[in-house]
C-alpha positions as CSV (number, residue, x, y, z in Angstrom):
1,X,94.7,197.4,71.3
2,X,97.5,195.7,73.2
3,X,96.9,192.0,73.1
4,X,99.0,189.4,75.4
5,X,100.6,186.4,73.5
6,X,101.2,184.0,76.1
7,X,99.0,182.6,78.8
8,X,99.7,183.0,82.6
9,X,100.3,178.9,82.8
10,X,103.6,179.9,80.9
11,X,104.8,181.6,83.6
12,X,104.1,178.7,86.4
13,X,104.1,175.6,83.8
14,X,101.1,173.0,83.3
15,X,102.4,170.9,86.2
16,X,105.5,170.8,89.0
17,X,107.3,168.5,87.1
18,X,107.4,170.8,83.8
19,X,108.4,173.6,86.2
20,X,110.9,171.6,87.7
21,X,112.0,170.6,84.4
22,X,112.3,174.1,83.1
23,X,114.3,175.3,86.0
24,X,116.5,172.3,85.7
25,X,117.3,172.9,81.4
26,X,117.6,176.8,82.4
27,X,120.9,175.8,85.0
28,X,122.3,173.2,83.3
29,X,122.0,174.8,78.8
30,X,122.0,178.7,79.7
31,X,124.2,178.4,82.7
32,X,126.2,175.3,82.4
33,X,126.7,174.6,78.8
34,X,126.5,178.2,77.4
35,X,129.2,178.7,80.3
36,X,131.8,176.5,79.2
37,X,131.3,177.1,76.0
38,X,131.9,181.0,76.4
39,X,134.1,180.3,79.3
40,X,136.7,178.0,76.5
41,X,136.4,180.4,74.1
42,X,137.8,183.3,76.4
43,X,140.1,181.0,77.7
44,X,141.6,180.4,73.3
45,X,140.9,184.0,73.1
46,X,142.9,185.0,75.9
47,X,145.9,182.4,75.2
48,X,146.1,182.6,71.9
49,X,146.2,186.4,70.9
50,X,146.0,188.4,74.1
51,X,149.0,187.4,75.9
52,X,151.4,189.9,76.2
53,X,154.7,188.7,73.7
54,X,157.3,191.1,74.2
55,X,158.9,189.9,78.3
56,X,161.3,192.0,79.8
57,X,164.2,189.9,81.4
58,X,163.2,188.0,84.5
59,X,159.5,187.9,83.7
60,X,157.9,184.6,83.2
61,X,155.1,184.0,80.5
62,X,151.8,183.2,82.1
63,X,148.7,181.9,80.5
64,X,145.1,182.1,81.7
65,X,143.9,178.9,83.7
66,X,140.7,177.8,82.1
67,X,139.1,177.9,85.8
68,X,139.6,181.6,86.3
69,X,137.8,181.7,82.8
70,X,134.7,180.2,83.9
71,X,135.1,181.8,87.1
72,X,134.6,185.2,84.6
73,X,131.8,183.7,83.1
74,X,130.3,182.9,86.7
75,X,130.5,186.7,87.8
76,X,129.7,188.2,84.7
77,X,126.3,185.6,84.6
78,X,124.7,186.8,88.2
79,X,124.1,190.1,87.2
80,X,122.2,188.8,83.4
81,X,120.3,186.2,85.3
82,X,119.1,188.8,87.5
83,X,117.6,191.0,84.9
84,X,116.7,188.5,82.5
85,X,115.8,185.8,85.2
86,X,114.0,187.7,87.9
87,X,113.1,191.3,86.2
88,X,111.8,189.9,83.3
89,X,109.5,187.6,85.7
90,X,108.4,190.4,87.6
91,X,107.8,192.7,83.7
92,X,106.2,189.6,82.0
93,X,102.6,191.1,82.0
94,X,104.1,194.2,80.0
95,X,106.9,192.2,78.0
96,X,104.7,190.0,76.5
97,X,102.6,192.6,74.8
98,X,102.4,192.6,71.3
99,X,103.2,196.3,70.9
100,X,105.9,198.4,70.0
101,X,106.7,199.7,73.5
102,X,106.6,196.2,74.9
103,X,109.5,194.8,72.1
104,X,110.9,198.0,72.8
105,X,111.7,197.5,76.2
106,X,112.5,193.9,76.3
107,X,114.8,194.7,73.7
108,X,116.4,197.0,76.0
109,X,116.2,194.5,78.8
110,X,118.2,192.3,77.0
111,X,121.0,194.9,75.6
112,X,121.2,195.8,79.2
113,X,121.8,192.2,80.7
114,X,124.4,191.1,77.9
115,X,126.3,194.5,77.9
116,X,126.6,193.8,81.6
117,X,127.7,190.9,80.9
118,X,130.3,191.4,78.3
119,X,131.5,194.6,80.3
120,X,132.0,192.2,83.0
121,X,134.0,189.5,81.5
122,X,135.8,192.1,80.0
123,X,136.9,193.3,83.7
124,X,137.9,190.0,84.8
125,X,140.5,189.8,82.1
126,X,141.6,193.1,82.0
127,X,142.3,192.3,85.8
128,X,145.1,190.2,84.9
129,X,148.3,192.0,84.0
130,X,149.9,190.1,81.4
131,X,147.1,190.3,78.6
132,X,146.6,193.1,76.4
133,X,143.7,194.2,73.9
134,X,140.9,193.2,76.5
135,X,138.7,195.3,75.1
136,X,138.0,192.8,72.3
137,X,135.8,191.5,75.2
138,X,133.6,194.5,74.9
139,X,133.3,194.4,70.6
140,X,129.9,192.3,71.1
141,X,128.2,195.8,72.9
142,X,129.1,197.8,70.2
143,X,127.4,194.6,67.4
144,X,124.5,194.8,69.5
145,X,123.9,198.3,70.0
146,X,124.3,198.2,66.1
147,X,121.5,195.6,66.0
148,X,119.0,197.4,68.5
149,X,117.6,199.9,66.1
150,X,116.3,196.9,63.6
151,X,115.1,194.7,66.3
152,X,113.3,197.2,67.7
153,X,111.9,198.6,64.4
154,X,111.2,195.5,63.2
155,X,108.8,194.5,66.2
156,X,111.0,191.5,67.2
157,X,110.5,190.4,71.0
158,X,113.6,188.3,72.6
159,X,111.0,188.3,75.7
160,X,108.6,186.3,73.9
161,X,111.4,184.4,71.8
162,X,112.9,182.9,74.3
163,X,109.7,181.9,76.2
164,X,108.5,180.5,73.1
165,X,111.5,178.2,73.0
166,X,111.1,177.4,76.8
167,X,107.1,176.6,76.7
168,X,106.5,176.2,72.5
């Protein structure tokens, strides 16, 4: 029997205010603070090891502004917050399932939204022409496609994870 984990007030909140609250800690820790810190390491990444060394005459050595990093990181969130924002709103009755075809899926919700996201931020840097190697940007798809088959057989659920952590 397929039993649901987390009551419908998660989805609203007890009050406003908690909603409020929620939406507020989502923008400023996933998007803000996960941001820069993603955003700075791309930005060492980048500078540090994917510059292009060898300059013909006449060319001058560029670096990566930190801006168009977190610029990256901007583009690259839209389309995660979309599917783990919005679509996992709107597939909360069936995410939050304690079955194996609910962790299932949410599993592949969430492979979905960060491959996305690191194929994405690995176009904005293999955009620029003086960096090679960008598709160190891309390793973390292949980790977590490594991953999937033990999350999934192991019944874990980043759906219901991470709304414990947002609601307890």
């Amino acid at each position: 029997m397929l039993q649901l984990c987390i009551s419908p007030k998660t989805a609203f909140g007890d009050t406003v205010w908690h909603s409020f609250l929620t939406v507020i800690s989502a923008v400023v820790v996933d998007f803000l603070l996960l941001g820069l810190a993603v955003a700075t390491a791309c930005w060492i990444i980048t500078n540090r090891f994917l510059r292009k060394r060898n300059l013909h005459h006449h060319q001058v050595e560029q670096h990566v502004e930190w801006l168009y990093a977190f610029d990256v990181h901007c583009n690259s969130y839209f389309p995660l917050f979309l599917l783990l924002y919005v679509l996992q709103f709107l597939l909360s009755p069936v995410l939050l399932w304690r079955s194996f075809l609910s962790a299932a899926l949410s599993n592949a919700l969430y492979i979905i939204a960060f491959g996305i996201y690191h194929y994405m931020n690995f176009l904005g840097y293999s955009a620029l022409p003086f960096l090679e190697r960008t598709e160190v940007f891309l390793w973390p798809i292949g980790f977590m496609l490594l991953l999937l088959p033990f999350a999934v057989l192991s019944g874990f659920n980043p759906s219901i994870f991470t709304l414990s952590i947002y609601f307890g």
